[in-house]
N, C-alpha and C positions, 0 to 999 in steps of 0.2 A: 226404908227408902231414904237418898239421899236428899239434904234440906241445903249444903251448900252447893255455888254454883257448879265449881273446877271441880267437886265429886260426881254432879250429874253428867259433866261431861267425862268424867274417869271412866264410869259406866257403861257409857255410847261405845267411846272407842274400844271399851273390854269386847262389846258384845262387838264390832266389826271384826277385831281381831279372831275370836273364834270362829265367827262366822265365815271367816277366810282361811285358819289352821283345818278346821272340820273337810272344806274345799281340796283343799289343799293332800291332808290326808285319805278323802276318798281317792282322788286321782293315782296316787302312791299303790292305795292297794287294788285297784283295775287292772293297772301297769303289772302290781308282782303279783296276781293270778294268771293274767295272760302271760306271763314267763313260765310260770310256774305248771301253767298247764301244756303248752308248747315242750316243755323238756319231759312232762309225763308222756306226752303222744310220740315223743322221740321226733321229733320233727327239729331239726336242725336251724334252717334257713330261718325260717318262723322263729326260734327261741332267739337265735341271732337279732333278729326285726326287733323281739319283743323286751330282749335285754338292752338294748341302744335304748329305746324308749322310756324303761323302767330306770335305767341310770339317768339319763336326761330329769325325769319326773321328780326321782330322790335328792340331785343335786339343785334343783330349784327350791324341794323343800329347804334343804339345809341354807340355800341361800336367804330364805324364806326368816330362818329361825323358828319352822315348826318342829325340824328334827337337828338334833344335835351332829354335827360335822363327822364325827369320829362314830355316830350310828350309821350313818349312809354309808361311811367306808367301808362296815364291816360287812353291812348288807349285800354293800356293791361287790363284795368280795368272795362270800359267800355264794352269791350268784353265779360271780364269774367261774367258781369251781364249778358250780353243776352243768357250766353251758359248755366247759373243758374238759369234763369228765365223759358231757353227750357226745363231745367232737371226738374223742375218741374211739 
């Protein structure tokens, strides 16, 4: 345990911050199972809803600094193949 002051407070804010990355990364993967299941069902519209969403969710993360910038693109990219492969 920490005995000086500015460590106890390093502490606190460690633990807000995960407690907000943790948040932060549930949402993320709610968002990419509901896309994710929307393109297994072949459901179009829905995968459309569920990928705006999902990219919405992942660019907040990256805003966030819980995912690195250049992960969400690759994600988002990824995605957007399988939501362009369904619309085919």
């Amino acid at each position: 345990m920490a005995n000086i002051k500015s460590a106890k407070k390093r502490i606190r804010v460690i633990d807000k911050k995960t407690a907000r990355n943790i948040r932060v990364k549930n949402h993320v993967k709610e968002a990419e199972k509901a896309f994710l299941a929307a393109v297994e069902a072949g459901n179009v519209e829905e995968a459309q809803k569920a990928f705006k969403h999902a990219e919405k969710k992942l660019m907040q993360a990256a805003a966030k600094g819980t995912f690195h910038k250049n992960t969400v693109s690759r994600k988002i990219g990824r995605f957007e193949k399988k939501l362009n492969a369904l619309a085919k």
